[in-house]
N, C-alpha and C positions, 0 to 999 in steps of 0.2 A: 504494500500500500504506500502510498505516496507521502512524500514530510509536505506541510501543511505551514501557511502564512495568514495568518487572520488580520484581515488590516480595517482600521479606524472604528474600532468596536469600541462603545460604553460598559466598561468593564466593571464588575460589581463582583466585589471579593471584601471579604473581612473587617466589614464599616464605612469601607470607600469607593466611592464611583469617580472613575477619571477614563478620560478615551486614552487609547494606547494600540498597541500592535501588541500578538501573539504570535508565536513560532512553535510548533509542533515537530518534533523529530523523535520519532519510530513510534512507542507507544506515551511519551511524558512532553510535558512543558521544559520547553529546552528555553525559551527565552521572552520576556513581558518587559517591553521599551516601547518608547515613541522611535516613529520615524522608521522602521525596521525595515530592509530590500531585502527581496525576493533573492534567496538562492538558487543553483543552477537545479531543477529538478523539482522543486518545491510549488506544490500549487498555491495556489495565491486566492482567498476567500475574503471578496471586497463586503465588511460587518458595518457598512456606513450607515445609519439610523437604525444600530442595533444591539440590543442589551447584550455581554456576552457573558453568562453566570456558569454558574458550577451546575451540574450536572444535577438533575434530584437524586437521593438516594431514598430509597419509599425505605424503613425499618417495617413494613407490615403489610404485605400482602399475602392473597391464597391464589396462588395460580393452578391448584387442583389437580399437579398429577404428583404420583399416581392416583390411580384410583378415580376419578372423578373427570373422565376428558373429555366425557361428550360436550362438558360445560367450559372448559378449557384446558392448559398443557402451557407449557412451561415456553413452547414457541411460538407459539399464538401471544399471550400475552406478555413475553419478554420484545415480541416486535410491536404491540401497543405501546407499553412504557418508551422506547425508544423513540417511537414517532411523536410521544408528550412529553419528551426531554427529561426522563427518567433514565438513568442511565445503569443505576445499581440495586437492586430489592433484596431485603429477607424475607423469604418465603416462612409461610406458618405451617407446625405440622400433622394438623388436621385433617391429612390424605389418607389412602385406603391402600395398602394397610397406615395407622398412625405411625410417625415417625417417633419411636420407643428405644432403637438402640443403635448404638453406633452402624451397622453393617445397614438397617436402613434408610440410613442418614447420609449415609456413601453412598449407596442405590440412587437418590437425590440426584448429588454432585452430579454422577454421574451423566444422567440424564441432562444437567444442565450445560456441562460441557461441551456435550454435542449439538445441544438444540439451542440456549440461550445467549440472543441477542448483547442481553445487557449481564454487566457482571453481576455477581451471585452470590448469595448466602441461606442457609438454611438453619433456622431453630430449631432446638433437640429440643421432643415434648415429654411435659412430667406426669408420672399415673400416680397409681397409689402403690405400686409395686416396681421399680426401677431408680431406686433412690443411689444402688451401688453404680447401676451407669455413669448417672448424672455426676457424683462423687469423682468420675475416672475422665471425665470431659478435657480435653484441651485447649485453655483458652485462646491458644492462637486458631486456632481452630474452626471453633465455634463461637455465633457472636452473644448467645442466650438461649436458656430455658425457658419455654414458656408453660405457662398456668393457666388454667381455667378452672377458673372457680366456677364454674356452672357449666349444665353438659354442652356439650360440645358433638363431634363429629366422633364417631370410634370411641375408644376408652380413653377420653382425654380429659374426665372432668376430676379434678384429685381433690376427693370427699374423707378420704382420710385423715384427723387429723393429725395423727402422727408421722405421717408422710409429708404432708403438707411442713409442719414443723423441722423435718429432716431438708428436705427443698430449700429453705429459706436460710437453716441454718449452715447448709456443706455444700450448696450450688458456688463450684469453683468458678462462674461467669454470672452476666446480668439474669436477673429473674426478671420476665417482662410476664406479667398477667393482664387476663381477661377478668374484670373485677364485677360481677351481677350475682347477687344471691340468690338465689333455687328455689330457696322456701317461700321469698318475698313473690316470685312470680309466678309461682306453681299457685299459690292462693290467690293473687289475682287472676290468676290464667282460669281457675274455676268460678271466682265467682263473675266473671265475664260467660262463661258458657252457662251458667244456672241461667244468666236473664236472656243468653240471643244466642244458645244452641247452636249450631253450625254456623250461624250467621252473624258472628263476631263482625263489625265493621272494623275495617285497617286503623282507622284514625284511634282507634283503643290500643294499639299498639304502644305507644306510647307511656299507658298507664300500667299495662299488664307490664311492660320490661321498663317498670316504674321509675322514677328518679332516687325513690328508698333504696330500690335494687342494690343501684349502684352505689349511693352514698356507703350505704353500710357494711358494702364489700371491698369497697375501696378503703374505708375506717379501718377493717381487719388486716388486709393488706400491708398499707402503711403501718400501724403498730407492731407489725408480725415482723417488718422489715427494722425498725428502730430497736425491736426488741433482741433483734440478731446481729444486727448491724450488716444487714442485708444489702446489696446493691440491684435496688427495684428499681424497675419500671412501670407506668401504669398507661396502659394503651388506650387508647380511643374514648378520652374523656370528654361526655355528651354534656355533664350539669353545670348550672353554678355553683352548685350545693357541694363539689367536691373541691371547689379551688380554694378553698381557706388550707388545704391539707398538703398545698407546696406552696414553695415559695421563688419568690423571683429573686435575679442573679443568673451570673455566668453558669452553664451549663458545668463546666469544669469544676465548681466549688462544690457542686451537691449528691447527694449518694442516693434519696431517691426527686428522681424523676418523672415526667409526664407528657404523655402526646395526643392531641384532637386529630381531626381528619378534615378534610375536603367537606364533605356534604355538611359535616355539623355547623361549617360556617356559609354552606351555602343554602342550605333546606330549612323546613322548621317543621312543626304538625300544622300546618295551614296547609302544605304540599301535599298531603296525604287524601285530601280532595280529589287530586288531579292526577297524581302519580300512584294512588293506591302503593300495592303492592312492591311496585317498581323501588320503591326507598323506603323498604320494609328490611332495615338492618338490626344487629345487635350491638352494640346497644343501643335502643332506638333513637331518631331524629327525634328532639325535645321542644320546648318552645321556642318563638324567637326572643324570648327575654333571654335564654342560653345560650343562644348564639352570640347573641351580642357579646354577654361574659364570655364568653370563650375567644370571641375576637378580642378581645381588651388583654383577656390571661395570654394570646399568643402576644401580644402585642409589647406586654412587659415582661414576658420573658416568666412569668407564674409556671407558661405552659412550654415545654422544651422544646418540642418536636411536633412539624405537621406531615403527616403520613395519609395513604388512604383507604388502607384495608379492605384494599382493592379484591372482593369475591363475586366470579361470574356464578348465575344460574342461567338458564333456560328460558327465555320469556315466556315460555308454554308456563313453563312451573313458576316463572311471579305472576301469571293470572289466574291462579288457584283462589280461593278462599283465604281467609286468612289464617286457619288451622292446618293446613296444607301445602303454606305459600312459604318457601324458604328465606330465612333471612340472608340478605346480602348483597352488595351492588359490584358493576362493574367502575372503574374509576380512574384508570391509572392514565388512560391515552390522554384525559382533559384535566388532569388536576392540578398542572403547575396554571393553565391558563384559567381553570375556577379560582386556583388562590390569588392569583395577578387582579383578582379584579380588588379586589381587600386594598392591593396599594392604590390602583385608580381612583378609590372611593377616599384615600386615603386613613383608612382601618388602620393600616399599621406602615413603614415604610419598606423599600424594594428592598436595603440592606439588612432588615428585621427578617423579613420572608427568606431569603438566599440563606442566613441564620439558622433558620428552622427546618430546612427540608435538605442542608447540604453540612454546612458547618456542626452543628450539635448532633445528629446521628455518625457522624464520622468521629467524633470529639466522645462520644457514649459509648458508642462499641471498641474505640480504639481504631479503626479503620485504617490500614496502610497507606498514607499516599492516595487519599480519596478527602474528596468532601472540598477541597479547597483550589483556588487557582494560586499557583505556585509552581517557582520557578523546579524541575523534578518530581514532582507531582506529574499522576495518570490525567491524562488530557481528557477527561470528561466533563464534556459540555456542553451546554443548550444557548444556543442563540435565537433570541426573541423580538421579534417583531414589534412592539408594541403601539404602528402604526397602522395595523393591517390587522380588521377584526375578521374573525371566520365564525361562522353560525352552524353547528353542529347538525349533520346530516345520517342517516342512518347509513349512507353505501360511505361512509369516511370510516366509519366504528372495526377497527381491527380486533379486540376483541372475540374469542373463538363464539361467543353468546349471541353476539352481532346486534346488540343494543347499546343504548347510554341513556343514563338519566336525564343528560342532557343536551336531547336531541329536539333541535327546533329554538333552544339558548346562543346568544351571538356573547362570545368574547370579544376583547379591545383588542387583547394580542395574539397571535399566534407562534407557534413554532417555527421557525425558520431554519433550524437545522440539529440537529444532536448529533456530538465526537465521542465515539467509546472507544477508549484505549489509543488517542491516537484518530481512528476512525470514522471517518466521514457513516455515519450509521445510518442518518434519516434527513430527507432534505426536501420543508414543504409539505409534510403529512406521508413523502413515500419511504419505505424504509427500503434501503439498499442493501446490495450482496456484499456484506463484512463479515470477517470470522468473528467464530461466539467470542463471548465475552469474559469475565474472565473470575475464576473465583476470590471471592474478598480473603484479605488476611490480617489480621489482627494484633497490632502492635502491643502484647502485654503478656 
């Protein structure tokens, strides 16, 4: 593949935006000047009215294989992320079979090697019975264990609590959990079916996977972590009711942490009118008083990280019922340009956002030579249009599901190109013939 000159780009890296030139030579950032000439061989990428950011790195998606392909596969939705200027994901490991022990955790890898676009990481998941695994992890390795405190996909909900206790206290890497209590919504989820029987409406979604759910599993959580001196994470926080329980500050200062997603700052339950089923996730879309909080907590740094927990289904199977109707969205192709609009609106600024979806997940997991524009640093990056709106179409949706939430919505900016490794990956919405991508590795 060819060495690479990115010229007259608005560069946004680590609190500062200034225009300057890039140079790309083989897979790293070889050189960031003004004024920089084309060497003999090197193509030349004219970034004149265009943002040139670090790459996303999503820390939470389900790209579903094994196990679960008809819905998507590790290539299908590693060539989404890349065409929305995602360039790195941890996959979660709620596939068929669960990801339980090292050999098929490798099995993963493997698959990703071959097939995936964007570089790679995969979460070891905890049961109630694999605590000596997890004990024998390597943290360069691996970037987190993950938890679910409620069930989940396969045997992945750890209702033990002495396991759960073992988890927190001898997990050699981050704990990231899924924080909803069981009992909190198994009693709402009944006394919802005593009044409307099969005909639960969507817009109760909300109540049944309650904001109680989550406060009070996220309370146990965080104490469970404090009382071990645990290095938690807490993913995909939907409430306001939970931001009193971190605090803001550099990402580097703190042991536990937290991350919202895309739709929580772009959806509310007024959407559930109109999208039904379609942004019927876990944990669910809440009001827009939460959104708002939640834009504010990313904004000052409360909230660390913006990911999208990005899971396809079926559009067959989100027009079920709502007892039948699976949670989870697809997400990953549009969510640097849903969160872009946060800065348009002025929510938060473009160096806060670059922050949150590239800097603090690399700075969290340790990530080698990822997350940041710097000179030897992996050349993953997204350059953004932010003159050029695009209106989401169902034949653009890469996607193996071949939906989006947000189809028929016009963003301000679009993608204009993503570098993986070096790599001219996607340019324009199309994704290009580039070798896969590459697995992540962890400085600790």
């Amino acid at each position: 593949m060819p060495d690479w000159l990115i010229k007259n780009a608005e560069l946004v890296n680590e609190g500062r935006r200034f225009h300057t030139d890039l140079r790309i030579r083989g897979q790293r950032i070889d050189q960031i000047g003004a004024d920089l000439n084309a060497r003999d061989g090197e193509q030349v990428f004219d970034a004149s009215g265009l943002w040139l950011l670090p790459g996303m790195i999503d820390d939470h998606v389900h790209f579903r294989e094994p196990g679960y392909t008809a819905k998507a596969d590790i290539a299908s939705e590693s060539r989404a992320a890349v065409a929305g200027g995602v360039t790195s994901f941890i996959d979660m490991p709620n596939t068929k079979p669960s990801t339980l022990t090292r050999e098929l955790l490798e099995d993963k890898y493997a698959i990703a090697s071959r097939t995936s676009l964007a570089n790679y990481a995969f979460y070891f998941g905890a049961s109630n019975s694999n605590l000596d695994a997890i004990r024998a992890l390597d943290p360069r390795r691996v970037p987190g264990v993950k938890v679910f405190l409620c069930e989940s996909t396969g045997n992945l909900c750890v209702s033990d609590p002495s396991a759960l206790e073992g988890v927190f206290r001898d997990s050699p890497v981050t704990v990231v959990v899924h924080a909803e209590d069981s009992r909190i919504i198994h009693a709402n989820l009944d006394r919802a079916k005593a009044e409307y029987g099969d005909a639960i409406p969507m817009r109760l979604h909300p109540e049944i996977r309650s904001r109680e759910a989550c406060f009070e599993s996220t309370k146990w959580a965080v104490e469970t972590a404090r009382r071990h001196g645990t290095r938690l994470h807490v993913l995909h926080v939907s409430t306001a009711d939970e931001l009193a329980m971190f605090e803001p500050g550099p990402i580097s200062g703190k042991k536990i942490t937290s991350e919202t997603c895309v739709h929580f700052l772009r959806f509310s339950d007024a959407d559930y009118a109109t999208l039904g089923g379609r942004i019927k996730c876990n944990p669910a879309i809440k009001a827009a008083s939460d959104r708002e909080a939640l834009t504010r907590a990313l904004a000052d740094t409360r909230i660390d990280i913006l990911a999208t927990d990005h899971a396809p289904h079926l559009a067959s199977e989100k027009a079920n019922p709502y007892t039948s109707c699976p949670s989870g969205i697809p997400l990953v192709q549009f969510a640097l340009q849903s969160a872009l609009e946060g800065v348009f609106r002025e929510d938060f600024s473009l160096e806060r956002l670059v922050e949150a979806y590239a800097h603090a997940p690399a700075t969290l997991f340790a990530i080698e030579d990822r997350g940041y524009l710097r000179e030897g640093c992996f050349a993953d990056l997204a350059l953004v249009d932010p003159g050029k709106p695009q209106t989401v179409r169902s034949d653009q949706v890469l996607s193996k599901c071949g939906w989006s939430p947000f189809e028929g919505d016009t963003f301000r900016a679009s993608i204009a190109a993503t570098f993986v490794n070096g790599n001219l990956a996607a340019r324009e919405g199309e994704v290009l013939d580039t070798p896969p991508g590459m697995r992540l590795q962890f400085d600790r």
